[in-house]
N, C-alpha and C positions, 0 to 999 in steps of 0.2 A: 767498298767495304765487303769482306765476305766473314763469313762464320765457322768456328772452328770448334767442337767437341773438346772437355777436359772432364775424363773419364776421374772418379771416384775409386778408393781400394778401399781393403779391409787388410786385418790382421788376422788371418785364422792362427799364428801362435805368436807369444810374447814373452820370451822371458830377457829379464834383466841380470845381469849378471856381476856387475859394481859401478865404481865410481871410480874416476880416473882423477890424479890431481888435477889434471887441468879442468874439471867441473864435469866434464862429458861422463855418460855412462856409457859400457859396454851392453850392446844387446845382442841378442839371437833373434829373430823373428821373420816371418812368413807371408810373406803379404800377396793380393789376389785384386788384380783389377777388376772392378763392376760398372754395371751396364748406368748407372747413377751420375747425371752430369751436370757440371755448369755449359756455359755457351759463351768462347770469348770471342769477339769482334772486332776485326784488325784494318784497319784503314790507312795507308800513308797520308803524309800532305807534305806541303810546302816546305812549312816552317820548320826551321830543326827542332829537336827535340824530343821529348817522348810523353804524353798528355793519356793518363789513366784515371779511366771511372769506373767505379762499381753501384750496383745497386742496395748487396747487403755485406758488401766489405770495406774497409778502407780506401778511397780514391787518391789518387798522386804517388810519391816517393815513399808515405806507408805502404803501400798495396807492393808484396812481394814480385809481382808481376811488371813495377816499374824498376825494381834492383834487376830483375832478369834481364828484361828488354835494355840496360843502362851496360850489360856486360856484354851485346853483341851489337847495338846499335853502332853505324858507320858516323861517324865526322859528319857535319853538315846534313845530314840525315832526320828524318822526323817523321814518328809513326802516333798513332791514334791508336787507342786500347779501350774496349769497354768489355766487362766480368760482368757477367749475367749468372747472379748466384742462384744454384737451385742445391748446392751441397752445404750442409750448414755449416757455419767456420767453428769452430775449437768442438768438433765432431769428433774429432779419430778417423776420419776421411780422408785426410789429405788433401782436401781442396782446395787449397793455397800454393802448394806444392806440384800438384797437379797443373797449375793455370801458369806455374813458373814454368815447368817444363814445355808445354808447347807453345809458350812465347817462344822459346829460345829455339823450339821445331820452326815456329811460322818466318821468325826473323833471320833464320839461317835459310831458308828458302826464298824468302821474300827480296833479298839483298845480293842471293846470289855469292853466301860467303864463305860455301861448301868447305863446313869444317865437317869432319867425321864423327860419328857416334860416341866414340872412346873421347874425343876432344869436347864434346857437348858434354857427356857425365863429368867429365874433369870441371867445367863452368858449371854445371849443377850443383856438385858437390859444396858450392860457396854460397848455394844460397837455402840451403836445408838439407837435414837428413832422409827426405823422403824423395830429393825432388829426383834424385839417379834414379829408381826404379820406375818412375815414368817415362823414363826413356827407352826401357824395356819390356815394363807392361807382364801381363798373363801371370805367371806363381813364379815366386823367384824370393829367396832368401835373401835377410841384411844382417847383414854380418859387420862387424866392429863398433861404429855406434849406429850402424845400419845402412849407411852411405854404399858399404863394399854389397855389391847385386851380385847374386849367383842364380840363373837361372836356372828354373825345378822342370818338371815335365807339368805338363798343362793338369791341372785338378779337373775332375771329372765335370761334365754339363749340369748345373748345380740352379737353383732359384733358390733365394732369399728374400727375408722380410728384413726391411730396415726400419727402425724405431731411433726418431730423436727424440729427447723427453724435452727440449726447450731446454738446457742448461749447455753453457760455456765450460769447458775444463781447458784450464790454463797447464799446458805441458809441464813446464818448470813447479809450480806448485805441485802437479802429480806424482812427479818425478822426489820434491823432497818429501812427500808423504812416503815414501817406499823406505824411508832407514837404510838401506842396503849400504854394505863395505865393501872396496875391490878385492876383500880376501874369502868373496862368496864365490865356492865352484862354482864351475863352468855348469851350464846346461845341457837338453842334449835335446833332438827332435827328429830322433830315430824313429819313433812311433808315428807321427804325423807322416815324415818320409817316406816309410813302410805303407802308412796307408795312402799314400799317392799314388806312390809306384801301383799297386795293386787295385786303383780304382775302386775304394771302396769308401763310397761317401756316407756308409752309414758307418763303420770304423774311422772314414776321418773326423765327423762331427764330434765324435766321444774323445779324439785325439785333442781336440783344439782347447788351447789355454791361454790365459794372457794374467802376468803379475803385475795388473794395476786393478784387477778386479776388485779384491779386497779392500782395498783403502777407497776407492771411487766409489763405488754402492757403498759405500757409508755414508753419500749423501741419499737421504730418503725420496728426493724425486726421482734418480735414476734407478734406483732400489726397485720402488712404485712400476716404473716403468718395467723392468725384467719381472715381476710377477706379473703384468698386465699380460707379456706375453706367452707366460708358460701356463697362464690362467685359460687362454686360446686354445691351447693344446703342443706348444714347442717346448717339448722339454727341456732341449738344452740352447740356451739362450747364452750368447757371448757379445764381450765388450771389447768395441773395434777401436787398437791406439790405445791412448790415454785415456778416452772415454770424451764425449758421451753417450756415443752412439751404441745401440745392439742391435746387434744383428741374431737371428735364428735361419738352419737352414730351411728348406721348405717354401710352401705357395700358401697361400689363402685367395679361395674365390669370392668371399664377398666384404664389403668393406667394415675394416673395423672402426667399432667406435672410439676413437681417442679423444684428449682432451684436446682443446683449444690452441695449448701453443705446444703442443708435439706435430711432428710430422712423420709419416710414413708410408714406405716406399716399397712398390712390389719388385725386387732387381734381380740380376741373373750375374754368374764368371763370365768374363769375359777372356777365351783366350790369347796367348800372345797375338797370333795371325788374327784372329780377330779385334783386338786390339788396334793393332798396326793397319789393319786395311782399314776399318773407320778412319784413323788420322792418315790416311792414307789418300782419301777422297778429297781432303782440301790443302795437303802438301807431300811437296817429293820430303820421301824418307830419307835419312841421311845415309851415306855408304858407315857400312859395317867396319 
């Protein structure tokens, strides 16, 4: 059995931009791998098949990480999986997506099935919107309904405070909360872009947006929770995903007091290269 890292993101921008007939919506967004992880554990055996636990997710043919491992597993083959949740699930994290994607790293290493990167995001793309940018990792734009990765140049050496308030958001529900019609112009994320390029992470923090804020801090816990942290002293306090997570940038050195079923987290960007050498330590990367 060995252990393998499933890094956490964020969305430093979010906009939404319609609805597509076929139910998807069109988005722009921004996303930034953090140093915030689960721990999944990968063991072969005998018997074929593919056998998934978690401890705060789903275990079996629920757990996204059994669809992952189902689209690269060989014939006669049979792996052991266990999710060691430390990322909360219906966050705005990606945590589920994250643990899809380095199943399909560990099992295309582990087998010996040497598909290429481009061929992995292709398998990604089937099993979520988020799961291709794991594949990539550091800052990198999603484009269409967010599946299509364009990678950005690395965001500047950053800490953040992460804050769960204890609440579930259900993406589909957040998603019909937003009213939007595909005849909403386009967006645009010149400004966040601009402050990339230029490395200025106090002009990128005032850049960062995301259009589910509004309808999700209309529930009073998460609400509670962003004044909790601008009460600290972080000004500008943003919602990662669909919520429920915020994040602020910045450090805190001494521990804060939160309630009982929040949690939170002292985390840092993580960039690409650094990224890629952590999952780099417990498998070969796939060719480019």
């Amino acid at each position: 059995m060995f252990a393998v890292p499933s890094f956490a993101k964020i969305n430093l921008y979010l906009r939404v931009l319609g609805q597509e007939a076929s139910g998807y919506h069109r988005i722009e967004t921004a996303l930034q791998t953090i140093s915030l992880h689960d721990t999944l554990y990968f063991e072969r055996r005998r018997r074929p098949g593919i056998e998934v636990t978690s401890d705060r997710s789903p275990s079996g043919e629920a757990n996204v990480v059994h669809k992952a491992a189902a689209l690269l597993l060989p014939a006669g083959k049979g792996i052991r999986i266990h999710v060691q949740k430390q990322i909360p699930v219906g966050a705005g994290l990606g945590g589920g997506s994250s643990n899809a994607a380095v199943t399909l790293l560990v099992l295309n290493d582990v087998f010996r099935l040497k598909y290429r990167l481009p061929e992995l995001v292709q398998a990604a793309s089937k099993l979520g919107m988020d799961v291709p940018f794991f594949l990539v990792g550091g800052t990198a734009c999603g484009l269409h309904y967010g599946e299509n990765i364009v990678p950005l140049p690395d965001a500047p050496a950053t800490s953040l405070v992460l804050l769960y308030p204890g609440v579930q958001v259900i993406t589909a529900r957040a998603y019909g909360n937003l009213k939007l019609t595909k005849n909403q112009a386009d967006g645009t994320i010149q400004n966040f872009c601009y402050s990339l390029l230029n490395h200025r992470v106090d002009a990128l923090d005032s850049s960062l947006s995301n259009d589910f804020e509004a309808s999700v801090l209309g529930d009073r816990r998460i609400a509670e929770a962003k004044r909790f942290l601008q009460r600290r002293g972080f000004s500008n306090v943003h919602l990662s995903g669909s919520g429920s997570a915020l994040f602020a940038l910045g450090s805190t050195r001494k521990k804060l007091p939160v309630k009982n079923d929040w949690e939170i987290w002292q985390a840092r960007f993580l960039t690409r290269s650094q990224y890629r050498r952590k999952l780099s330590r417990c498998l070969r990367w796939p060719e480019d």
